[in-house]
Every structure is written in structure tokens, then in C-alpha cells.
C-alpha positions in Angstrom: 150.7 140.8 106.8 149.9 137.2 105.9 147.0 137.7 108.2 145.6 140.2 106.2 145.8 138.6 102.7 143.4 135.9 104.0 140.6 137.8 104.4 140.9 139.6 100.5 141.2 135.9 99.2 138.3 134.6 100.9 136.4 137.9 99.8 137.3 137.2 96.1 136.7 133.7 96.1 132.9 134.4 97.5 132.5 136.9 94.5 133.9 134.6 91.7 131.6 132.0 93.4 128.3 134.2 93.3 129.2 135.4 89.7 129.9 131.5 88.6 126.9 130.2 90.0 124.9 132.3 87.9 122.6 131.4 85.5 123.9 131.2 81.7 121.6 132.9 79.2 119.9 130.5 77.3 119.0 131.3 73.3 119.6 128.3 71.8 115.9 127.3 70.8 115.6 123.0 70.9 116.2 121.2 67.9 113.7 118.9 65.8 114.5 116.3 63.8 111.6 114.6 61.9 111.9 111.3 61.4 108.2 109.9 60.1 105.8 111.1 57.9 108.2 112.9 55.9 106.7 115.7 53.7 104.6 114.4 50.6 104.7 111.2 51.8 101.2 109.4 50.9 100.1 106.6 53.3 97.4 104.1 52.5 95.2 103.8 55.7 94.3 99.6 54.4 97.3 98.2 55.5 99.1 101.0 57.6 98.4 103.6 60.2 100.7 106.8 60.2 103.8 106.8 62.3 104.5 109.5 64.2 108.4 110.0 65.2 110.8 112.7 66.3 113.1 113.6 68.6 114.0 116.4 70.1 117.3 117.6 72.1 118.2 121.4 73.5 121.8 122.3 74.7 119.9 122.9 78.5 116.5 120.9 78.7 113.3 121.0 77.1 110.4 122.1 78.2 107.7 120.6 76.5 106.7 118.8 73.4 103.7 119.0 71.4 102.7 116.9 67.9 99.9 118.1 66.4 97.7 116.8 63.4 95.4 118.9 61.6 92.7 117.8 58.5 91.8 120.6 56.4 92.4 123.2 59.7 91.0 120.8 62.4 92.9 119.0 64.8 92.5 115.4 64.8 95.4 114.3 67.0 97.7 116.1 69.2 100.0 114.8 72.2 101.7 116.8 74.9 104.9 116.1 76.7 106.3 117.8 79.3 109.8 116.6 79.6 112.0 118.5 81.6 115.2 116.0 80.1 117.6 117.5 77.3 116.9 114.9 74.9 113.4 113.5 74.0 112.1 110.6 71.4 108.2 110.3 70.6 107.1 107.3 68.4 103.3 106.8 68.0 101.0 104.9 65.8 97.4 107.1 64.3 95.1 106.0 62.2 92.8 108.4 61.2 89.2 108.0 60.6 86.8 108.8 58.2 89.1 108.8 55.0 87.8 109.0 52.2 89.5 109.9 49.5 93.3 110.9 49.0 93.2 113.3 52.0 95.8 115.7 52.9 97.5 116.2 56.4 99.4 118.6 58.5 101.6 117.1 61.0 103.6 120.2 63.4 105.7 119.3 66.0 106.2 122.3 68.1 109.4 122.0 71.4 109.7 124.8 73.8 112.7 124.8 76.5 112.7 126.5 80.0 114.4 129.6 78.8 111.4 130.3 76.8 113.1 129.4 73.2 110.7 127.4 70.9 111.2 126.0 67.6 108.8 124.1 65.4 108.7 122.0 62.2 106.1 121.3 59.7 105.5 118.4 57.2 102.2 118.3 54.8 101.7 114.3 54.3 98.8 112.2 52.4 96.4 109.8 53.6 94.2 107.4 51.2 91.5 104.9 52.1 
């Protein structure tokens, strides 16, 4: 009887195997935190250039990360990442050209994991000659 038993627990040990190695389902979309420019901040482009910094962390990895800049609807800056880590940190310096005037700014930071969840955080800053 003993010799019987062994093959049920080997079967049922395969199956809780199969069913374990699974993937999990993944809906947690990655998390942004914004550290610089904060919204309404106004930078003065004579003694400093604008600091880009965020970081980014998902409960599986992420898959990419994208910072984009946009004057008055065109993009004048954007960086791609693709990082494939669960936890990411971008820090850049931009100086933007051509500023004229008191000059508003759209910075959005957009982070997309491998499950296909994507999150995305906006800040409107200001830029003066």
C-alpha cells in the first residue's frame, strides 16, 4: 500500500508545482514620484538650468520610462529609458533655448511596466530669461 501512495504524492506535488510557477497577475500600474520642477515653480534660465528628477518603482519591474517636455504643445526635450529593474532614478540638467519672456512649460513623466500597467504624472513649471 505504501507503494501506491508514492505515486499520488509525486502526482500532486507536480500539479501544486505547475500551478505555483505560474505567473501572478500584475495590475499594479508603477509609481512616480516627482521630485524637481515641482508644479508652478518659475526658474530663471541666467543662473540655472531646469532639473529634471524622478523616480520610479513598480511592485514587479518597469518597463520603460519616458520624460517629456513640451513648450506651448512642442516637444523640446524628451528621454527614454528602458529599464527592465523595479526601481528607477533619472536626474538631468536642460536648459532650454530661445527664452524669451516668462515662458510656460509642461514637463510629463510617463512609466509603463511589463504587464502593460502605465501611470503618468504631470507638472506645468515656468521659465524666464
Amino acid at each position: 500500500m505504501k507503494t501506491k501512495s508514492i505515486p499520488y504524492f509525486t502526482l500532486l506535488a507536480a500539479v501544486l508545482l505547475i500551478f505555483s510557477s505560474c505567473e501572478k497577475n500584475d495590475e499594479s500600474s508603477p509609481e512616480i514620484s516627482l521630485l524637481s520642477p515641482i508644479s508652478g515653480d518659475t526658474i530663471s534660465m541666467t543662473t540655472d538650468s531646469v532639473r529634471i528628477e524622478f523616480h520610479v518603482k513598480d511592485n514587479d519591474e518597469i518597463h520603460m520610462a519616458t520624460a517629456d517636455i513640451t513648450q506651448a504643445g512642442v516637444n523640446i526635450f524628451k528621454s527614454s529609458k528602458d529599464v527592465d529593474a523595479p526601481m528607477y532614478h533619472f536626474s538631468q540638467d536642460f536648459k532650454p533655448q530661445k527664452i524669451t519672456g516668462v515662458t510656460p512649460l509642461e514637463l510629463t513623466i510617463t512609466a509603463s511596466d511589463h504587464a502593460g500597467n502605465q501611470s503618468s504624472k504631470k507638472a506645468t513649471f515656468y521659465v524666464k530669461p
